[in-house]
N, C-alpha and C positions, 0 to 999 in steps of 0.2 A: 832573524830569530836569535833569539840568547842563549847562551848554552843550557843555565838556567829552564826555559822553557822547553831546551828540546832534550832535555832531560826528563821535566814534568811530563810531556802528552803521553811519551812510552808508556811510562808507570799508568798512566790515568788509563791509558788502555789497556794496559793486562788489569787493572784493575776492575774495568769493566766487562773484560770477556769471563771475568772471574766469578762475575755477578756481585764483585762487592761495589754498588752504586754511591754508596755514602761517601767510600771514601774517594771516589773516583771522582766523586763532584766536587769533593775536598779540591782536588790537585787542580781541577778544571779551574774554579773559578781562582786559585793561587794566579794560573796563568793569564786570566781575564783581569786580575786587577795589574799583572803587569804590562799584556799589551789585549786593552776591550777590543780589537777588533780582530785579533785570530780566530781566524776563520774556520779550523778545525777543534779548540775548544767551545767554539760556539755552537759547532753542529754535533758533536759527543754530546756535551749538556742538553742542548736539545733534548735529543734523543731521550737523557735522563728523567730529566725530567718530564717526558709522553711518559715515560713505562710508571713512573711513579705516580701519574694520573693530574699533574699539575698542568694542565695544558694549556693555559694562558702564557704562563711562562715558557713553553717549550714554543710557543708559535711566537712569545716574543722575540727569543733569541735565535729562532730559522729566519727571522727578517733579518734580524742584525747581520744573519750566514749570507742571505742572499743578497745582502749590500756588498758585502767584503766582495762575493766573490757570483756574479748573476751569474754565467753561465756554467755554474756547476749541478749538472744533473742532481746531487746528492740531496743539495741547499734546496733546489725548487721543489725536488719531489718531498721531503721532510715537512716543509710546509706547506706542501697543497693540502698532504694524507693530513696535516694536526687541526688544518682551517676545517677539513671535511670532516674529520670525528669531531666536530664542537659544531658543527650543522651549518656550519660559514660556505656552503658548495659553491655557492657562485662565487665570492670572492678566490674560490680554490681554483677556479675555471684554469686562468692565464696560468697557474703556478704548473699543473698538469701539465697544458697544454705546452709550457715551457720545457719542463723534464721529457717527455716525449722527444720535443724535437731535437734534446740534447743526447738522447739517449734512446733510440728507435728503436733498437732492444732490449728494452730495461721492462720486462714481464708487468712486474709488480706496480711500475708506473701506468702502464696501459691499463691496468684492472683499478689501481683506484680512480682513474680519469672516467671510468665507465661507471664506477660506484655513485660517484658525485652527477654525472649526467642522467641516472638513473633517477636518484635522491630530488637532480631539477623538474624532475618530471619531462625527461627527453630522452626517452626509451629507444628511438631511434640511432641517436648520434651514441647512448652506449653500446648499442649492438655492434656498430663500427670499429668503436673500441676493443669491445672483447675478440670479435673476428678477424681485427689487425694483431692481437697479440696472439690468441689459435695459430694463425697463419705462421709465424716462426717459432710456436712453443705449441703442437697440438698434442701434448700431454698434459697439458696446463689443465688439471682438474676444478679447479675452482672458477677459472676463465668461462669451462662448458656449464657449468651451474648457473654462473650470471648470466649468461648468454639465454640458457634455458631462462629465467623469472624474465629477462626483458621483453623477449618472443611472445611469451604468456602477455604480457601489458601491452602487446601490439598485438594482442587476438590471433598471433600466427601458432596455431596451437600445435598443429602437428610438427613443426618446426621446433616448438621449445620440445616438446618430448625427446624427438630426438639426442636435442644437447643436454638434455638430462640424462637420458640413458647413456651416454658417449661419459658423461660426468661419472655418471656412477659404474661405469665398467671399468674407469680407471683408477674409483675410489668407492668402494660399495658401503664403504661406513662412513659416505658422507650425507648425515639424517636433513644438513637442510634440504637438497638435492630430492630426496624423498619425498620432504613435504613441498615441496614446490612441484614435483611430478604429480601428489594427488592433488593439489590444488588446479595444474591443467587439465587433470580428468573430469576434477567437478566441475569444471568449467564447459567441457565435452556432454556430460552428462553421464557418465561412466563412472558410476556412485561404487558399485563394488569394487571398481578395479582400485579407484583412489582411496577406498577402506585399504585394499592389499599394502598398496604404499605406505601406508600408516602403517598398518603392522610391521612393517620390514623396518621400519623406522623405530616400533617401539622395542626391538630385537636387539638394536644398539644401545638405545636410552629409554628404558620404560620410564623414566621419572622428570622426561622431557615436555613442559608446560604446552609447549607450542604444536607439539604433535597430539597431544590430548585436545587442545582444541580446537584444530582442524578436524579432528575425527569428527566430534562434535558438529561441526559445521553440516559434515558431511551425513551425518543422521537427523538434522536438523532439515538437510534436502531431502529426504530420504523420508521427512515427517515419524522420525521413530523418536518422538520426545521424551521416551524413559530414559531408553540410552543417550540420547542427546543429553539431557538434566546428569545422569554419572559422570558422562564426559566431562563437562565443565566444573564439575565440581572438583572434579581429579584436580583439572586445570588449576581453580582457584586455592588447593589445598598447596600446590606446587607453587603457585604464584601469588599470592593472597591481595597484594599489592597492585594488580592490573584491572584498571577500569574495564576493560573491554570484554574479560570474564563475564566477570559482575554483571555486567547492563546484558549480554548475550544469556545467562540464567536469569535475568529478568523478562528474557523475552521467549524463553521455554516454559517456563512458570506463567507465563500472561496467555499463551496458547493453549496449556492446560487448568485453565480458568482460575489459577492458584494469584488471585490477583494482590492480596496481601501481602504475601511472600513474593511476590514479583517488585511489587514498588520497594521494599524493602533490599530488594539487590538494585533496585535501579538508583537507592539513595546511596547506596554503599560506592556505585558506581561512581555517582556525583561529586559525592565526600569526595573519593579519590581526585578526580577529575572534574573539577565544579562545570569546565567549558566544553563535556564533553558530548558533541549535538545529540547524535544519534542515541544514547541514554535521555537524554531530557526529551526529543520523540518519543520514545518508546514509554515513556513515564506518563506523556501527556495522554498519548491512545488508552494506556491504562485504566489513566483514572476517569480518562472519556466514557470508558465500559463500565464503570461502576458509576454510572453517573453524576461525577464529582464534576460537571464543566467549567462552573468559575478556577476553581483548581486548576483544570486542565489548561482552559486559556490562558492564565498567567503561566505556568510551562513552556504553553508553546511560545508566548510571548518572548519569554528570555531564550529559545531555542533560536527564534530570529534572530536575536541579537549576535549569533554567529556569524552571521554575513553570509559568504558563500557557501559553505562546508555543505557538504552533503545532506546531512541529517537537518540541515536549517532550510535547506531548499522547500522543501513539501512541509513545513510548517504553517503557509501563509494560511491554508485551505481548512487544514485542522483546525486552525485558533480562528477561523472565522463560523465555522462550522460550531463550535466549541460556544463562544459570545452570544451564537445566537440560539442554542438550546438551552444557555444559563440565562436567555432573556436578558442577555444586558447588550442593551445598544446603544452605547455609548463610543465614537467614532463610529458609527456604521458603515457612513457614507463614506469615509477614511478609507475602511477595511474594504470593501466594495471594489471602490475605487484602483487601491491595489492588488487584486484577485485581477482585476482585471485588465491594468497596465500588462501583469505579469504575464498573463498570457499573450496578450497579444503584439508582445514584445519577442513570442516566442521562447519563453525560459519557464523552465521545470520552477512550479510555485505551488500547484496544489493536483490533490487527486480531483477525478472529475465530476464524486457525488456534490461536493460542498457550492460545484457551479451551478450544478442542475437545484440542488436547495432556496441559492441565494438570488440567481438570477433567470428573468424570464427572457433568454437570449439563446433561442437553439443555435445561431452563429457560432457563438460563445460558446457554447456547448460543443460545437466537433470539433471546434480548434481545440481546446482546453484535452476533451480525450485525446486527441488524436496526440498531442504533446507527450501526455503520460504511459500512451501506450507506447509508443517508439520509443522512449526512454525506458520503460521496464518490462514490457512484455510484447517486442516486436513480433512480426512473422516468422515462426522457424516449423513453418510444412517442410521447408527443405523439396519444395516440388514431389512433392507424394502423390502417386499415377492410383487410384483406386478403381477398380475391376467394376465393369457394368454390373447394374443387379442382375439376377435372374430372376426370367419371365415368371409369373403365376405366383412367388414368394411373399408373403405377407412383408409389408415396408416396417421394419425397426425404427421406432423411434428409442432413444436415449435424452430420458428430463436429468439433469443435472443441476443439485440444488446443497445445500447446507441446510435450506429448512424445511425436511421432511418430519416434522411435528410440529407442537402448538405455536404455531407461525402463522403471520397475517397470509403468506407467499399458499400455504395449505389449505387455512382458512376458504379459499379462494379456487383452489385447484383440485380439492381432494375427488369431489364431485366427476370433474374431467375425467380422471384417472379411472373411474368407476364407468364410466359412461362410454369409453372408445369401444372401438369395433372389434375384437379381439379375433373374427376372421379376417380381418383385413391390416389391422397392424399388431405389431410383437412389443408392448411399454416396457423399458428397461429402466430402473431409476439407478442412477450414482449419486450417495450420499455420502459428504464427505462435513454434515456437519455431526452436531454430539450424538450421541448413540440413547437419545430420549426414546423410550420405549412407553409412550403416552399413546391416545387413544386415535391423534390425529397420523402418526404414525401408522400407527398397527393399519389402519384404513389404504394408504399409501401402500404397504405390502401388501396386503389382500389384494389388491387392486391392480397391480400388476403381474405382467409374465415372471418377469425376477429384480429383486432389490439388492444390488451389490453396495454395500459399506466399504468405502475406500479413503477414509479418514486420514489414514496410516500410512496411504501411497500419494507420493508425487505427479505433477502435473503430467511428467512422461509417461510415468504408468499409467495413471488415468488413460490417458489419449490414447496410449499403444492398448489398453486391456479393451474399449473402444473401439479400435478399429479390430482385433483380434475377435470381440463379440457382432462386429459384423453390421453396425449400428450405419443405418442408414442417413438420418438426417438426428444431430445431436443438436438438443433444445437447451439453450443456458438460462437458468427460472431467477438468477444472479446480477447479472450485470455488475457493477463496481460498487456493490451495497458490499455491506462486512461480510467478511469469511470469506469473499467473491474467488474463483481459482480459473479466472478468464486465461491463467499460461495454459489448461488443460487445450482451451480450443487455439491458442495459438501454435497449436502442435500440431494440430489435425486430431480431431477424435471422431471425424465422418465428412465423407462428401459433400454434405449438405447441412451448415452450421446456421444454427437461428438464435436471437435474441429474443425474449419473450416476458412478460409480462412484470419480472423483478426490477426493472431498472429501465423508466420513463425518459429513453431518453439515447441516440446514438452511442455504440460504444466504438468510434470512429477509428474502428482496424480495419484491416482490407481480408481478412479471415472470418468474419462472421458475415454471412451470405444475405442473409434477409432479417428487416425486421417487422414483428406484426404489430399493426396498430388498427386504424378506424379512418373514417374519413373527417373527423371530427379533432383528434388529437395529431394526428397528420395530414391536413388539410391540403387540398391540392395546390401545387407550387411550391410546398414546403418540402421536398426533395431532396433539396439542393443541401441542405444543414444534415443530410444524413448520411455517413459513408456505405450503410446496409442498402441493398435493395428493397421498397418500400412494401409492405401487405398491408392491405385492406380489407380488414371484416366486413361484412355488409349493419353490423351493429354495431353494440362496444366490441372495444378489442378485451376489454377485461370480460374473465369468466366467473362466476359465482357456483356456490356450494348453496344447494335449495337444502341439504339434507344436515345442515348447523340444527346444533342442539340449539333452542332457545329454555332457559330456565322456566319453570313455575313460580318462581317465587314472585312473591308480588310486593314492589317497594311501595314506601308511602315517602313522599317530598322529606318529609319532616325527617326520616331517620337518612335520609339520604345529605340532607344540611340544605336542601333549599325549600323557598317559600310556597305554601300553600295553594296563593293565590296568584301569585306573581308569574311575569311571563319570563320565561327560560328559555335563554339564548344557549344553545352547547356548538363545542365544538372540540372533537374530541383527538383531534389533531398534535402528532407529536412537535415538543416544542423548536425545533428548529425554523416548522414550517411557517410560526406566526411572526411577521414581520412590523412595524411600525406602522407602515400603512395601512394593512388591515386592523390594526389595533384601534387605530385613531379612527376608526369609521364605526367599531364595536362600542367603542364610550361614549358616540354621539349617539349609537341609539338608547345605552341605557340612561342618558341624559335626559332623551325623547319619549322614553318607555317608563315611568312612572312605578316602582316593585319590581324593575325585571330586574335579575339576573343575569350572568356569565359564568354558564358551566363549562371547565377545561379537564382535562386530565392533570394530575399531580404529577411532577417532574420530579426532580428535589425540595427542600425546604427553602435554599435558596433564593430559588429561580424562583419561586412563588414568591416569596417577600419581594423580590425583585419586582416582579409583574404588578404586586400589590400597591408598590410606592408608584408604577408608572399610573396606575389608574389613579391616584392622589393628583400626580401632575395635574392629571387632563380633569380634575375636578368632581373624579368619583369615590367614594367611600370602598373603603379597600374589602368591607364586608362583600362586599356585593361582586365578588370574586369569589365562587365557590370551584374548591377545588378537590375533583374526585380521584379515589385512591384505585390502583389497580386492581381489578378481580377478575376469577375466574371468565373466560371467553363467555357461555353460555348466562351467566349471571349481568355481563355485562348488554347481550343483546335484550336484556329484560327491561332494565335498565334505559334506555334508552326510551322507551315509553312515557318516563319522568319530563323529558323535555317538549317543546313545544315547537322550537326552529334550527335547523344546524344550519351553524352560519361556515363558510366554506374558507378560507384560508387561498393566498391571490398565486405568488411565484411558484408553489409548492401545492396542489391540492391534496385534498383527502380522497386517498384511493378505498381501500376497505372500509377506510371509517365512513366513507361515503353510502357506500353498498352499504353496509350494514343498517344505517340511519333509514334510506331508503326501503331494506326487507321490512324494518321495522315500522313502516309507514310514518315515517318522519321525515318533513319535507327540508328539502336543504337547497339554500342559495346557496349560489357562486357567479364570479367575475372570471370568463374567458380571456385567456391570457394568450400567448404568441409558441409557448414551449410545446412540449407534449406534459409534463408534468404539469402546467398551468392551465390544460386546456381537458384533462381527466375526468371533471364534476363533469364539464356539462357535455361529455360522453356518457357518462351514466344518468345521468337526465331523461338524457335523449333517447336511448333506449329503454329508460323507464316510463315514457311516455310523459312527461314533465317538460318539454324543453323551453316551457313560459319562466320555469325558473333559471334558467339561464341570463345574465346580465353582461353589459360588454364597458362598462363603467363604474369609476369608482360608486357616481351619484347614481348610476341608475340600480346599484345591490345595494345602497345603502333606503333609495327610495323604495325600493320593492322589500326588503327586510323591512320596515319602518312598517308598512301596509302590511302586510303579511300578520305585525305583530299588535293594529291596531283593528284589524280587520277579520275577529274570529271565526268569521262565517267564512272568508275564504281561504284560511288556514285549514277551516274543515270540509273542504271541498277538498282543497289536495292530497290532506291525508287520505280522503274515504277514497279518491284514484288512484293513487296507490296501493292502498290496502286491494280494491276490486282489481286491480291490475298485475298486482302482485306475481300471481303464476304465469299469466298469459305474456308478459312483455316482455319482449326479447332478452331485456337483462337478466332475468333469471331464468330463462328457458335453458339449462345444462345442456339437454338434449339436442336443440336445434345449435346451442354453439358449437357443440363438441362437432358437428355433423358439417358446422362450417370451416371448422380450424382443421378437421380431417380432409376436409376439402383442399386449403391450402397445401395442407404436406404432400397430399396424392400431385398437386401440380407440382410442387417443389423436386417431386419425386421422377416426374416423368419429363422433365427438364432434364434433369441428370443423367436418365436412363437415355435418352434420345443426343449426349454430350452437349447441351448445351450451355451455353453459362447461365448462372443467376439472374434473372429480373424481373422488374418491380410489376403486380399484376392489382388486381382485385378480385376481391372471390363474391359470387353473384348472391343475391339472397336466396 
């Protein structure tokens, strides 16, 4: 070294302990151009230039350090920490892992070797880290912090608390420490205590982004979405610039049906973040609700295009769900195709309504829940011991629904609720969808013992206010349809958990106890596809309401937009459920039917024009697509007197729309399918005393639709037995179902009482 030089580094370090960098760097690179490979102006400059934010350069010249000189702790460690703050972790692996061994007490080395292992996604091997460095520094506050967040990403929960409170006993104004203690509470479920955390956090830094929206989070579990919407707004006032706000008030705004203002922060989210999954989900569900689906599918389409990420996983099922309510099927069998690699591959791809829509495959169907449930709402009874009933008590049931008003699920039920035994069991409803105070409602509270609204609470409270109310066998009227809060019964909300009528179809957990169906839509042998214990009504398993308003008014063809004379094919089926195949078998009849018609329900504008060019394809005038606009329940059962034949829908039938066709003495084909949703019509047939319209082929519902539609005399045969059969046939007897489906819970009940497990019976006629 020249004297020259060793004159320079002096200076250049008081110059740097001085904080004067400028010129410090001055002197450095004087002595870099006289000899590039000193080893100590390389690692000064370094340094300079990290704190100055140039970090390309500072990681170039700790390489140059660790040439001159590899086994210098200083040189490895300098460039591990500069590869790891530029997000290079694995490359930083060896440099760590070097410094450590050069330096087995070097704190700061051990914690950033944990950082970067962390950052790999190997929570494990930095726990090691932090606990080798604890071990000869257990004051090392920041060590017990990281130790705490990685224990949390290994679910060892009570473990990170610990190292959090241990952090913050030796550092109590350390706020990340805080927010990573409430974040293991939320994790716990212990929503109040991880508010506390927050507060004690906002005590240090109220004008801290990140503890505002953890709070947030945390009344977002809590379902308190006013304060959840403040929260985040805090958040974005502080942080304006963060996607993850954004698209999170997009999805407090989406919950409080403020769907305008919702897609509006989920663009803002975008803007920020064009690739950012879980916004382009929550954008897609959106506009799915507001029935914008071509919209929606191209969303979820580019959400795929994320590859694995999170929020791209559960894309497949939406944008197939999506394609096919916007009636475009275009790739179908593509789309199909991959729903169902994807499960049976085993990998999280879709939730489990879009399989039970798309395909007539119960197999398919318990794999696919069983997938999504273990993935986002496992078993957590936690082994909960529930206390024998007591003798002579009336047995509690608890119905558990979101559509306690004008709902097809009401529609259907209200009747039931009217009808039980009120000396022999106690109705509880939980409602936790919107607070419609309509007439199908008000019915619903009248009609039970008591109506709890718990919109506002969580799946724990649910469960726990459930089991506190004493609720013997709790009825879920949901299934994995929208607004569904199946965590309530993966908590335990009663001894005796049933599936029931909302959702056609296994919801393949091992917490729901039974499910009711028929012998017709769960046909004997077909067992096996359900993870519930099986019931069998001795009719339909569906119930009907005898006590529906039907309107007065009296339509004429003409103001309704169809022809006078012509025959009318309806079907009044939402549009996801109409697939290609049946389509294709509806344009050969009005090919074959001379003036008929095709009456649908109106979707979007869309989807109609869509629908309209398909019926071009197949060589039908797009007039001949009438398409009816939504009205009023009781206007619409009037309505239906317009038509002549309901033609039924194949993988997906028409549940209510069915019933209703039928109250109305309107005879409806269908094609018995393999599912329970496929096999629905010709349950209501059958207990309508109809079961000649039952078909078990494409050709044999297209031949019997054909006849039916040429064949007016015996068109009006079926209607007039129906119409005479009306009250008398089991499907609308309220009374006798109510008195069978009471039947089931009394067994359901004394199964329990007597400790025995769940299983699968039939209830006698």
């Amino acid at each position: 070294m020249t004297p020259q030089i060793q004159s320079l580094l002096p200076q250049a370090v008081q110059y740097f302990d001085q904080g004067n960098l400028d010129a410090a760097e001055q002197l450095l690179n004087k002595v870099l151009q006289m000899h590039a490979k000193n080893f100590d102006a390389l690692l000064i400059l370094g340094v300079i230039k990290g704190i100055k934010g140039e970090q390309q350069e500072a990681i170039r010249l700790f390489r140059k350090a660790v040439v001159a000189e590899p086994n210098n702790n200083w040189a490895q460690f300098n460039l591990a920490k500069a590869l790891s703050e530029t997000g290079k972790d694995e490359e930083a692996i060896p440099h760590h892992k070097k410094a450590v061994q050069l330096a087995p007490q070097h704190a700061d080395a051990w914690l950033n070797y944990g950082v970067s292992l962390s950052a790999l996604d190997r929570p494990a091997d930095a726990a090691a880290c932090y606990e080798r460095l604890i071990g000869f520094h257990p004051d090392y506050f920041q060590a017990w912090s990281n130790l705490g967040l990685v224990l949390h990403k290994l679910e060892r929960y009570e473990e990170a608390l610990q190292a959090l409170d241990k952090a913050l006993s030796l550092n109590p104004q350390l706020i990340e420490a805080w927010v990573n203690k409430g974040a293991v509470l939320r994790k716990q479920d212990r929503f109040q205590e991880a508010l506390q955390a927050y507060n004690q956090a906002f005590g240090i830094d109220p004008s801290n982004a990140d503890v505002w929206l953890q709070t947030c989070l945390t009344f977002r579990e809590l379902r308190w979405n006013a304060p959840a919407l403040d929260a985040v707004q805090r958040a974005i006032d502080l942080r304006p610039d963060d996607a993850q706000v954004w698209s999170i008030k997009g999805e407090i705004l989406a919950d409080l049906q403020r769907h305008a203002e919702a897609l509006e922060a989920f663009d803002r989210a975008l803007a920020l973040r064009p690739d950012f999954t879980l916004a382009l989900l929550c954008k897609g569900m959106c506009l799915f609700s507001q029935k914008r689906f071509a919209e929606a599918a191209s969303v979820y389409e580019a959400t795929m295009a994320q590859g694995e990420e999170p929020g791209a996983l559960y894309a497949l099922g939406h944008w197939l769900l999506s394609k096919l309510s916007a009636w475009d099927w275009s790739g179908l069998e593509d789309a199909l195709a991959r729903v169902q690699a994807t499960i049976e591959q085993g990998r999280p791809g879709t939730d489990p309504f879009p399989v039970v829509a798309a395909f007539d495959d119960p197999r398919l169907e318990l794999l696919g829940a069983g997938l999504y449930a273990a993935a986002l709402f496992p078993d957590r009874r936690d082994g909960a011991a529930w206390p024998l009933p007591a003798a002579g008590e009336r047995i509690k049931i608890g119905y558990f629904s979101a559509d306690f008003h004008n709902h097809a699920t009401m529609h259907l039920m209200a009747e039931l609720f009217e009808k039980h035994d009120k000396s022999r069991f106690e109705i509880v409803g939980f409602s936790y969808g919107p607070p419609v105070e309509d007439a199908m409602r008000k019915r619903a509270v009248a009609a039970m013992d008591s109506f709890i609204d718990v919109r506002e609470k969580n799946d724990q409270e649910i469960a726990a206010m459930a089991r506190a109310a004493g609720i013997d066998i709790a009825v879920d009227l949901k299934g994995y349809t929208g607004e569904h809060r199946i965590g309530i019964f993966a908590r335990g909300a009663a001894p005796v958990q049933v599936s029931y009528l909302g959702y056609p179809g296994t919801l393949g957990v091992p917490y729901m106890d039974y499910i009711i169906g028929d012998g017709v839509v769960i046909p004997a042998g077909s067992e096996a596809h359900y993870a519930e214990q099986v019931v069998r009504l001795p009719h339909s398993y569906q119930v009907n309401d005898r006590a529906r308003t039907i309107s007065d008014k009296r339509f004429s063809r003409t103001e309704l937009g169809l022809p006078e004379d012509g025959f009318v094919f309806a079907s009044f089926n939402n549009g996801y459920k109409l697939a290609p195949e049946s389509f294709d078998i509806w344009m050969r009849l009005l090919h074959e039917v001379p003036g008929s018609v095709l009456w649908l329900l109106h979707t979007d504008s869309d989807a109609c024009d869509r629908l309209r060019e398909e019926a071009r394809r197949r060589g039908v005038a797009a007039e001949r697509l009438v398409f009816a606009p939504f009205i009023e329940p009781s206007q619409h059962l009037a309505r239906y007197r317009m038509a002549d034949l309901f033609l039924d829908t194949f993988s997906y039938n028409a549940h209510t729309n069915a019933s209703d066709a039928l109250w109305m003495g309107l005879p409806v084909v269908t094609r018995a399918g393999h599912s329970f949703a496929g096999r629905v019509a010709a349950s209501l047939l059958s207990a309508a005393g109809v079961p000649e319209l039952i078909t078990h082929s494409n050709e044999e519902y297209q031949a019997l639709a054909l006849e039916l539609a040429r064949d007016r005399e015996k068109l009006a045969a079926f209607r007039h037995r129906l119409d005479q059969q009306r009250l008398s046939s089991p499907l609308f007897d309220s009374s006798l179902f109510t008195r069978h489906l009471e039947h089931a819970y009394v067994h359901m009940h004394q199964r329990r009482a007597a400790g025995l497990p769940a299983e699968a019976f039939d209830v006698a006629a």
